[in-house]
N, C-alpha and C positions, 0 to 999 in steps of 0.2 A: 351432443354436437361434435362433430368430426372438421379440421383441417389439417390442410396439408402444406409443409413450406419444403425450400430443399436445406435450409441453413435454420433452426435452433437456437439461441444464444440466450443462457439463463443467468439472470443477474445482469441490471444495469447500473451497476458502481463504475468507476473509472473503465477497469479493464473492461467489463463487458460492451459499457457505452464504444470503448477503441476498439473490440472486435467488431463491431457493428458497423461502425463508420467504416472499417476497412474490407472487413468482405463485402460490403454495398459500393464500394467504390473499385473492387476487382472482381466482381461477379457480377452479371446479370439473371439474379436468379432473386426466390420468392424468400425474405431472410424474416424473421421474428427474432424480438428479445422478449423476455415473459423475465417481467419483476416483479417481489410480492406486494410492492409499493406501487402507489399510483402515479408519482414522480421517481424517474431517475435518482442513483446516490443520496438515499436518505442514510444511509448509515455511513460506515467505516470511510467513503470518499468523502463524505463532509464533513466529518467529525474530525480531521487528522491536523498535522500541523499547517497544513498549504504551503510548506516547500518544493520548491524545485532543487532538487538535490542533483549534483555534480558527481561522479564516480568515484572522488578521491579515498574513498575509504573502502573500496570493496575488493576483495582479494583478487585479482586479475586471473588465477590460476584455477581460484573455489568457487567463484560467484560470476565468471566468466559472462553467462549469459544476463541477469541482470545486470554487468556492470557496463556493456555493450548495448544495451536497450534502453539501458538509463543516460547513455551519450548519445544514441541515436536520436534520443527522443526531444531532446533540450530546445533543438531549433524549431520542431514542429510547434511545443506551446508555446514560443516566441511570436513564431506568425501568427499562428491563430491565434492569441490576444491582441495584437494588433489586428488583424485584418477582422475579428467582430470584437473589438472593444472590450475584452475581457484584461480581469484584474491581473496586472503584472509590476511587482514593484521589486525592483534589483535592488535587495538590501545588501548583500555579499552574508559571508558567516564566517564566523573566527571557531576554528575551532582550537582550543582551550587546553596545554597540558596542566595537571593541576601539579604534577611532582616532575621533578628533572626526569628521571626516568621514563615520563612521557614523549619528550622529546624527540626521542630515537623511533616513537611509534610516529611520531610526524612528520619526520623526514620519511619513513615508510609510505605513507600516506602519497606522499609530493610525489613518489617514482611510480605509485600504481595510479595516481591520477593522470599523468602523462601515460601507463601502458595502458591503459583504457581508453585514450585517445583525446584527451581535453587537452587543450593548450599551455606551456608551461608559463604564460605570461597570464592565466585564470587565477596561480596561485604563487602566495609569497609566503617563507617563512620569517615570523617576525620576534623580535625577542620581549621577554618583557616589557622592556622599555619602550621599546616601537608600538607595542600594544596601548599603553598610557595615553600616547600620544592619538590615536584614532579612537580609544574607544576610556575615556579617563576612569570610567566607573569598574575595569573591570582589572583581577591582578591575577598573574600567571605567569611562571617561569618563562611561557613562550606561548606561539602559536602559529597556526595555519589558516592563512587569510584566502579563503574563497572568493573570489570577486563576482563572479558567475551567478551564482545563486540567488534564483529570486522566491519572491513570498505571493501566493498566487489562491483564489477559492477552485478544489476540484471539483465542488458538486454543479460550478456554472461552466466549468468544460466538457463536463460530462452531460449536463443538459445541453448544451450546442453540439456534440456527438452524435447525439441522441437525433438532435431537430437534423441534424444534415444527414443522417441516416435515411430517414423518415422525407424527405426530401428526394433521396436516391433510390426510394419506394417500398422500404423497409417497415416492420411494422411494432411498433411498442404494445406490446399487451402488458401493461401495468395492473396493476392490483390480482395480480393475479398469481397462485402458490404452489411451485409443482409438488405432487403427490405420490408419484412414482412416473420413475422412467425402466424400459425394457428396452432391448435389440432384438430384434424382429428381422430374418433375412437380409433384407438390403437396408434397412432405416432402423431408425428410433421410434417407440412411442410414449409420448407421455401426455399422462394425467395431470389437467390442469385444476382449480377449483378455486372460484371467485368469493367463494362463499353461500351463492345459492345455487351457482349450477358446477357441473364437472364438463370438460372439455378434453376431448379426447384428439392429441395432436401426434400426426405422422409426417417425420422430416427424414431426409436422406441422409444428414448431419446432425448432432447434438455437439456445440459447446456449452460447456459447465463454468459459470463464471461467478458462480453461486455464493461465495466470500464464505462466510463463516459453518456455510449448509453443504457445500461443495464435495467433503468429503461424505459425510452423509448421502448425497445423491450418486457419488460415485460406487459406493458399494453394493448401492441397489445392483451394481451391475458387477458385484465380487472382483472389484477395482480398489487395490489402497487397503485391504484389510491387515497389513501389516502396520499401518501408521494407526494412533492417536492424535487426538488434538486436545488442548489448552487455550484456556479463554482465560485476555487478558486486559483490562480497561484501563485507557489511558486519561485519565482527567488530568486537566486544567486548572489553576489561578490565574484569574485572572489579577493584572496588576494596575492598580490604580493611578488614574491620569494626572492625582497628583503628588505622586510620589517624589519627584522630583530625581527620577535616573533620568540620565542622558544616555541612550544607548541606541544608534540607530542601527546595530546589527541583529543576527541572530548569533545568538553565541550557544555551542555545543564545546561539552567535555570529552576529552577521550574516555573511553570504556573500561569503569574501574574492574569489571567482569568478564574477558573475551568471550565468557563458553554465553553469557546474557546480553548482551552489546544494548540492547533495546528498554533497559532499566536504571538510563541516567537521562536526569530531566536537563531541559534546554532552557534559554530566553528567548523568545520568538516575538518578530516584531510580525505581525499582522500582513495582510494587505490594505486595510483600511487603519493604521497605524496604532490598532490597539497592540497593548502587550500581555504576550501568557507565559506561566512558567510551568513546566511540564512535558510532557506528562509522563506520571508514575503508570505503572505497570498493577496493577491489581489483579489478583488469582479473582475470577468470578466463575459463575457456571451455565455460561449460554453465551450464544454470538450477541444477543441483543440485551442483554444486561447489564441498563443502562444505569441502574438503582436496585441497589442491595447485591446479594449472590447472583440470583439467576431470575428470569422469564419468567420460570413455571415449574414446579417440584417436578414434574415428567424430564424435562429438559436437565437438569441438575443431577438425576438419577442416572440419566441417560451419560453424562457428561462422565460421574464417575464411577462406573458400574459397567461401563461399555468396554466390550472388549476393541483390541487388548490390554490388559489391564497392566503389564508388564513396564511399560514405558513410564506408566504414574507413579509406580511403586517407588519404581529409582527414582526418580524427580522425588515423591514423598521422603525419601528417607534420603535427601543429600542435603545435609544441615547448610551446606553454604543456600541453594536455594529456598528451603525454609524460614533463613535469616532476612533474604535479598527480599523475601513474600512479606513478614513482618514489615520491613523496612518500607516495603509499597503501601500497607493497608494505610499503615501510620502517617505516611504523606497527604493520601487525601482524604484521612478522617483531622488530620492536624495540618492546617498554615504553617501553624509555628513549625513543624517536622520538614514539610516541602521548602522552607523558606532558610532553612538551615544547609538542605542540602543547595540551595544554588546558589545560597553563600559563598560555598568555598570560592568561585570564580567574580562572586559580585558580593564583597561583604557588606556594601552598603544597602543591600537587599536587605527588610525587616519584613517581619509576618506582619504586622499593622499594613503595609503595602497590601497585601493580597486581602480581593474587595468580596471575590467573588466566585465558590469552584463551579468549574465549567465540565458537565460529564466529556470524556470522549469517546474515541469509537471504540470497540471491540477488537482488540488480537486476537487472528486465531491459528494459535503457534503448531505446527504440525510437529510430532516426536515419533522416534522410532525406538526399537531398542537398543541403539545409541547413541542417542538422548535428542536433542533440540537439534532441526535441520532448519536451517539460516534461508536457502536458497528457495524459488517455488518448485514444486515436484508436480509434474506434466506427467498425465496417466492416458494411457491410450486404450478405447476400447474396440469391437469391430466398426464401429460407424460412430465412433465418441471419440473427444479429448475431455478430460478434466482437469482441470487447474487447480491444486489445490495447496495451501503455505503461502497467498503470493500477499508479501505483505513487501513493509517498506524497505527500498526505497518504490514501492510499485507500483504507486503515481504517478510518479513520474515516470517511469518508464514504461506505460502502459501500451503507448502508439511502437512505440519499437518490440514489446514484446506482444502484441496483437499482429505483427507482421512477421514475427516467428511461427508463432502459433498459423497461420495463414500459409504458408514455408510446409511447417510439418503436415498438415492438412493435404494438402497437394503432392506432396513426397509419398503420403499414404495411399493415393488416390483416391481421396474422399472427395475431393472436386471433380474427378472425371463425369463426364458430360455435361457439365453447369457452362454455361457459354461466357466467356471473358468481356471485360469491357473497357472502355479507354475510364482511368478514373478522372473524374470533374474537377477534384482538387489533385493532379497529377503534380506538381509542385511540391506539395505536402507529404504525396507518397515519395516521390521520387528521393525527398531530404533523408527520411530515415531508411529508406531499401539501401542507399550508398552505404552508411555507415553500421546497416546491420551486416557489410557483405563481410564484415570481417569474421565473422564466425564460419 
């Protein structure tokens, strides 16, 4: 079986579900998304914390474009949870020095929140004391009060993504798994396979939004054979309703690890007001390895045995990260371990508290040979982009960095000849195209 679209779009997690909605609302042209699920964001978008994260912590100079996609993007999921009823609960977030010496990172924090373009009345820095007072459960030399931030499910904005897409005549082929992709002259073609038949699709455009498969699909095209990647699960405790904290924020610690930032667990208040504490970081060996190592011995082979091998060596033999890998497994095989570490900011946290671990999604840390890259790394092919590293904060900042990626596309003239359109939610577009102009 043979189609043809002009726009591709693989993976419907957050990002793919925001490319979708946005090149169906500035093209008039024939777009697909092909996920291997038969709903939207079953993995890594639903599984995460459901933060809306504010920019205050991202380097303005190194992380430029996530930190400007992740501001552009803030008012878009504001409306759009109001305007279709989706979960939005402004809890604010303290973020937490645990030693004086953190302090000076959070005054940091306050000047790249403001160069990123947030408001300086979003954030206060508060001492101790002033902490006791809003938040009695929790102790710290000091902190940084996000007021911004709220606690949000992305797997139901990415299903309303999805449905407004789909609306703007777009087409979801769910359950569906790419097989290989090629460039072909002027297009892409890729093999699809439902499991009883193969589908053979030719698009003028291929985006790669493929989350944890992404670089894999990119190399079919000898794109990205310099990187590795690293798979990393993030579970959950959950915290019992009748524990008796009083804590209506989220509370984050600054990064006992700069070169690992993503290996200190949080207290997360929900949207529906449960509490979690997490998540640790597990070494596993697949994107979907939700239970135990890996997927599939094929998968885990592939994982460590894939070239290049060069990137894992060093990570294998850097005792600090062997320690920090210990220090994960033992969190979420022990309460007592996870419950210890977010003591230090909530002593009255006890492992009796935690009722119940909650898997989460999958990291999948891209490395080079020198070492862990923070930021997502955008690959360009002749008629391809692939996206691939885009982890957090990159929920949040998916409609502003879907309007990049849309930016780049068109600069390439990968859109030439596709006919333009007025978009339907031009309000929506127009909030984050302002504040992406600053790049």
């Amino acid at each position: 079986m043979n189609h043809e679209y002009d726009v591709t779009i693989i993976g419907a997690g957050i990002l793919g579900a925001s490319l979708a909605f946005w090149l169906s609302e500035k093209l008039d042209a024939r777009i697909a998304i092909i996920d291997r699920e038969k709903k939207p964001a079953l993995h890594a978008s639903r599984r995460n914390t459901g933060v809306i994260h504010r920019p205050f912590h991202l380097d303005p100079a190194k992380r430029k474009i996530s930190a400007l996609a992740s501001n552009a993007s803030y008012i878009f999921w504001k409306e759009l949870s109001s305007r279709y009823s989706l979960p939005w609960k402004q809890v604010g977030t303290l973020k937490v020095a645990l030693e004086d010496r953190d302090l000076a990172v959070l005054e940091k924090y306050l000047k790249w929140g403001e160069e990123n373009g947030m408001d300086r009345e979003e954030m206060e820095l508060l001492s101790g004391s002033e902490v006791l007072k809003i938040e009695p459960e929790v102790r710290c030399p000091g902190a940084l009060l996000i007021k911004s931030e709220a606690s949000v499910d992305f797997a139901l904005y990415a299903e309303k993504l999805i449905e407004l897409s789909i609306s703007n005549g777009a087409k979801f082929l769910g359950g569906s798994r790419v097989t290989r992709i090629s460039e072909q002259g002027e297009g892409v073609e890729i093999l699809v396979t439902d499991g009883s038949k193969t589908t053979r699709i030719k698009s003028r455009i291929l985006i790669n939004a493929a989350g944890g498969e992404s670089l894999d699909l990119a190399r079919q095209l000898d794109l990205g054979r310099e990187y590795a990647v690293l798979f990393f699960r993030g579970d959950y405790w959950r915290v019992s309703q009748d524990s008796g904290l009083r804590i209506r924020r989220n509370i984050y610690s600054v990064p006992r690890h700069a070169s690992f930032p993503f290996l200190d667990p949080h207290f997360i208040v929900r949207h529906d007001g449960s509490n979690d504490v997490g998540p640790n970081a597990v070494p596993v060996l697949g994107p979907y390895a939700y239970k135990g190592f890996s997927e599939s011995f094929a998968r885990a082979v592939k994982t460590v045995f894939g070239k290049p091998l060069y990137p894992k060596l060093r990570l294998v033999f850097n005792r600090e990260f062997l320690s920090l890998a210990y220090s994960e497994w033992m969190s979420t095989l022990s309460k007592r371990a996870m419950a210890s570490r977010v003591a230090r900011f909530i002593p009255r946290l006890k492992h009796q508290m935690l009722v119940e671990r909650i898997p989460g999604g999958v990291r999948s840390q891209v490395i080079s040979s020198s070492g862990i890259i923070h930021d997502p790394v955008i690959l360009v092919g002749g008629r391809s982009i692939h996206v691939i590293n885009y982890n957090s904060p990159g929920a949040t900042g998916a409609p502003g960095f879907a309007a990049y990626i849309y930016r780049l596309a068109d600069e390439k003239g990968f859109t030439e000849g596709l006919k333009k359109r007025q978009p339907t939610h031009s309000d929506l577009i127009d909030v984050v195209e302002k504040r992406l102009d600053l790049l």
